[in-house]
N, C-alpha and C positions, 0 to 999 in steps of 0.2 A: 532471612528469606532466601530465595536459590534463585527462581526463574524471574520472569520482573519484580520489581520494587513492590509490587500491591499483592503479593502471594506468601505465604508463610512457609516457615520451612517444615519440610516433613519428617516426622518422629523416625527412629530408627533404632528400634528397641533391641537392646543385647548386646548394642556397639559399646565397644570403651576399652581400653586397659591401661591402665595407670601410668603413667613415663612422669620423671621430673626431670628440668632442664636447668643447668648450672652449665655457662659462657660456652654455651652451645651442643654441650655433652650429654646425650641423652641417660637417665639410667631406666631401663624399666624391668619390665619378670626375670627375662634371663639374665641380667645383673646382680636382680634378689635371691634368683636361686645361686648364682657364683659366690656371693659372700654369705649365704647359708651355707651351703657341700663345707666351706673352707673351714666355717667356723665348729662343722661336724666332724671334719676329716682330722683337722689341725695343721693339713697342708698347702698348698694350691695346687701340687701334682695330685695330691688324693682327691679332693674337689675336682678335678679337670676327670680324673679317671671316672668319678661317679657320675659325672655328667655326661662323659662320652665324648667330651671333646681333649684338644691337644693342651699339653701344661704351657707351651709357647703361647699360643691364643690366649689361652685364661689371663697367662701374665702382662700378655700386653692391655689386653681388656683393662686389667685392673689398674695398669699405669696409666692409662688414657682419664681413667675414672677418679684417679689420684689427681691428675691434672688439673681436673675443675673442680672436683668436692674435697682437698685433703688426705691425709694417710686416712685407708682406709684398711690396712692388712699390714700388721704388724710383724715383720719374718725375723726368727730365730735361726742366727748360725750352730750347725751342729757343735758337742761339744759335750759336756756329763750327764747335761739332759738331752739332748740328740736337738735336733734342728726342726723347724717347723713355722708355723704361721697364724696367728689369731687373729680375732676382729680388732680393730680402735673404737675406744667409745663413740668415736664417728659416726663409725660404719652400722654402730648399732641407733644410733640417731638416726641417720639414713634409712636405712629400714625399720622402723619406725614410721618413721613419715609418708613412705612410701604404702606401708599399711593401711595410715589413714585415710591419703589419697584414692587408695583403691577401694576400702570402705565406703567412704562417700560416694564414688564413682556406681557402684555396684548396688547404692539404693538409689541410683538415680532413675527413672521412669523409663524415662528416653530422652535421647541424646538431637538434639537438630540435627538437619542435614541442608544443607546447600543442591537444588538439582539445576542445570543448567544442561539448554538443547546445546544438542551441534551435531558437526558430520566428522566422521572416522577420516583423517588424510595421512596417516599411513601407520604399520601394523609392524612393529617388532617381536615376532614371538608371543607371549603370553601378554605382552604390552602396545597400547595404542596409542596413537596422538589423535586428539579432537581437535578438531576446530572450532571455538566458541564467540560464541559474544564479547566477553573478555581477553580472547588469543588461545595459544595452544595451551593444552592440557594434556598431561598424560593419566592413566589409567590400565585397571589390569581390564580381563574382557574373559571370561571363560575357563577361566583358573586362576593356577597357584604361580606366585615368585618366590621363592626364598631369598628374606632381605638380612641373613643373617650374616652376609660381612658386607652390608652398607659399613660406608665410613659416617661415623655419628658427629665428626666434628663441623662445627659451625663456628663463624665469628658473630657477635654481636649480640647485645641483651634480651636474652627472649626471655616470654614468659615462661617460669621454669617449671610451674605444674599443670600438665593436661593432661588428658585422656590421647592413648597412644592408637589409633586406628589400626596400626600395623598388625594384620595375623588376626582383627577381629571381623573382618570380610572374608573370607580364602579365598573368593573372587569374585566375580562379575556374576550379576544373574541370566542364565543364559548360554547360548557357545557361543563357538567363538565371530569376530566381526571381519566385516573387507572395507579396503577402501569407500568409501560414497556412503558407507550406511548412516542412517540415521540414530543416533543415541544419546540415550542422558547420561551427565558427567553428576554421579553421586558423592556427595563429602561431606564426609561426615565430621560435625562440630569440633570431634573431639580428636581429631587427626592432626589440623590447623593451629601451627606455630605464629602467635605474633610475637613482632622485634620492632625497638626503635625505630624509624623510618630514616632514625640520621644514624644509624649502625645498621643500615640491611648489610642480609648475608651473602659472604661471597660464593656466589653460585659452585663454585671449585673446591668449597671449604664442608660442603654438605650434598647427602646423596638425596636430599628434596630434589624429586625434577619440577615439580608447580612451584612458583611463585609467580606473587599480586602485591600492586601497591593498591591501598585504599585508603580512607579514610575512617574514622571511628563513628558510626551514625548514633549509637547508644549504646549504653550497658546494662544488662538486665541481671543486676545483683543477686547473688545469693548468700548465704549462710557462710562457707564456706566453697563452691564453684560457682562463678558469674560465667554468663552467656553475652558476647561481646558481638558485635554486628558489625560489620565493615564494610562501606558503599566502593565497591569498584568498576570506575567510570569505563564500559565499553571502548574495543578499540575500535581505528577505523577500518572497518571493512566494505572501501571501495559505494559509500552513500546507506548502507543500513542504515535504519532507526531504531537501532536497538537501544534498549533502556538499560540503566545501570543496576547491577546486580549485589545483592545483600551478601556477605558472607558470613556464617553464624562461625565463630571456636569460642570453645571452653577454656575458660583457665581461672587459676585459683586466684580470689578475692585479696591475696599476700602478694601473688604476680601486679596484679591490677594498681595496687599500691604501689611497688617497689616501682613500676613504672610508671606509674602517674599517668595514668591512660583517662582521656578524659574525651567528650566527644567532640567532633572537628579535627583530633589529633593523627596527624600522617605516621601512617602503621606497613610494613612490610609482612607480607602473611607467608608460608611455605608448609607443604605438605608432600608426603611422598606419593609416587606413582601408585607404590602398592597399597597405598591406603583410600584410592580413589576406583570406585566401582564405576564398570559402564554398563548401561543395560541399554537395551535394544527398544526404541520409542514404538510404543501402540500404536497402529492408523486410528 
């Protein structure tokens, strides 16, 4: 649910893009297409060229990515057959998996969404801080961020497969906001990282500006992606009566396991600024 505890959360149909997470390392599209180009080119300068980005980037991408999932790029020094780069059976598990993810993802209906009031207290560029029920939040307001050198690292066990929010909003609905405005903080299910509550992440170790501790209030099983609800208890602001608010994320029913997520269980949740929408509240 989003706004009090007795309201459901609102559909949010077309959101989603497939991320999976291994000790805090995101992979998602532009990862799949960097060890596609590579496994077409045979190189990672040729991948990098076809992609348009720099072969320094590409490689460190993929050492970052080696980090938490294994060889994933197999390189060949020059020599009679000249030098080059292919997949590891890994990398083709990897994608694989992430195929299926996104299949699943892609007949999904829709996706919950979390809404939550508050007022705009202050305005960085294409990004805002709310002031919520729960504390501050960031969000985009009327555009676009480019989060494509967020730092993807995190410490601690998340769940490694969700629906990646990032780049599936472009922004806010609406222009842009001022200080004192009134607006909803939109978040979408499938944006929302849960992790151990006794491995939260180090705020410095990830480019999440939200994070929430809550609790587990239930799990609403699927097939293959469960929708997880997490009660998080209001802060205090100064005598409100604010009530505690739901937060819906997805993750896959193999997460849920590997964690042992159960309800009552103290959960850390984070999400990016750019994956949270503000819109502008109707009188």
């Amino acid at each position: 649910m989003g706004e009090p505890t007795d309201s459901g959360p609102a559909p949010a149909a077309g959101r989603g893009r497939a991320a999976l997470i291994e000790d805090g390392v995101e992979f998602d599209g532009r990862d799949a297409a960097l060890l596609r180009a590579v496994d077409a080119a045979g190189s990672v300068a040729g991948a990098a060229s076809e992609l348009g980005r720099s072969r320094a980037r590409a490689l460190t991408r993929i050492e970052t990515l080696e980090d938490a999932y294994g060889t994933l790029v197999e390189r060949r020094r020059g020599g009679e057959g000249g030098g080059g780069s292919r997949l590891a059976a890994s990398a083709r598990d990897l994608l694989d998996r992430y195929d299926r993810l996104q299949a699943v993802l892609a007949a999904t209906a829709s996706v919950p969404e979390t809404v939550l009031d508050g007022t705009v207290a202050a305005v960085d560029g294409e990004l805002a801080v709310v002031d919520t029920p729960v504390g501050e939040l960031s969000g985009l307001h009327g555009g676009t961020v480019d989060d494509e050198d967020a730092d993807d690292g995190a410490d601690g066990r998340d769940a490694d497969d969700r629906a990646d929010g990032r780049g599936a909003d472009d922004g806010a609905d609406g222009g842009a906001v001022a200080v004192g405005d009134a607006v909803q903080v939109r978040i979408g299910a499938d944006a929302v990282t849960v992790n151990d509550a006794a491995n939260a992440v180090d705020p410095d170790a990830t480019s999440a500006r939200n994070r929430l501790a809550g609790r587990v209030s239930r799990i609403d099983s699927g097939e293959t992606v469960s929708t997880v609800r997490i009660v998080v208890e209001p802060v205090d602001r100064g005598g409100t009566d604010d009530a505690a608010v739901e937060v819906a994320a997805l993750i896959t029913a193999e997460s849920i396991d590997r964690l042992g997520l159960a309800p009552g269980d103290p959960v850390s949740l984070r999400w990016k600024a750019t994956a949270t929408r503000l819109v502008a509240q109707v009188e």
